[in-house]
N, C-alpha and C positions, 0 to 999 in steps of 0.2 A: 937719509930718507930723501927720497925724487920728491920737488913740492911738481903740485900740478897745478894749473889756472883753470878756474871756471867759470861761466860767463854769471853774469850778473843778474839775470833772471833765477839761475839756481843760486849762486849765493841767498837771494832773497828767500826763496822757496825755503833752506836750511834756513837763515836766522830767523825766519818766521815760525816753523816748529818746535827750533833750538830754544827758543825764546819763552815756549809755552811747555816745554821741558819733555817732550813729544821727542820719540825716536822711528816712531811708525806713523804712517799717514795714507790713506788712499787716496786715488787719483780724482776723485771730488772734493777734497779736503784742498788740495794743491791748488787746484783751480779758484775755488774760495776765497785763497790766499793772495791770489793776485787776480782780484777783478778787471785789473785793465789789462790784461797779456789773452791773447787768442788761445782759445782748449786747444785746438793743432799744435803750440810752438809751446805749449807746455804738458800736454802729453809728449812732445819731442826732446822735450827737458830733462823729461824722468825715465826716458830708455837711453839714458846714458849711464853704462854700465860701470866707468868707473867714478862714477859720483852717488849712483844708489845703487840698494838691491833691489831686485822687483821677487814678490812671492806671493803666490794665492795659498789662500785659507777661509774656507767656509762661504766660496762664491765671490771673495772679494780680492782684490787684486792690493797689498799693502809693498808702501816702498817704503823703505829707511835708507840710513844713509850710509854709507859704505865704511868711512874709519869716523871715529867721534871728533867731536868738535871741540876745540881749547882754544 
């Protein structure tokens, strides 16, 4: 298995959902999550396509996380 690095803003974004046992989350949950990071650079966080999926269902835009977390 290839390991990948990811920056430290999405680590946090992952063990703060990871943590609340959460595999889905929308893009206001995200921001929630890190009140001190600017909406720009963390909406720019979660269109990285190999760290989440991005999917709408029912008007809302949900992102999870691409392989699970151990």
């Amino acid at each position: 298995m290839k390991h990948k690095y990811i920056l430290t803003q999405s680590n946090e974004i992952l063990s703060y959902f990871n943590s609340k046992g959460l595999v889905c989350f929308d893009s206001k949950a995200a921001i929630k999550a890190l009140p001190e990071s600017r909406e720009n650079t963390i909406r720019e966080l979660l269109s990285d396509k190999d760290t989440f999926y991005v999917s709408l269902f029912q008007d809302k835009t949900y992102i999870s996380f691409k392989k699970p977390l151990h």
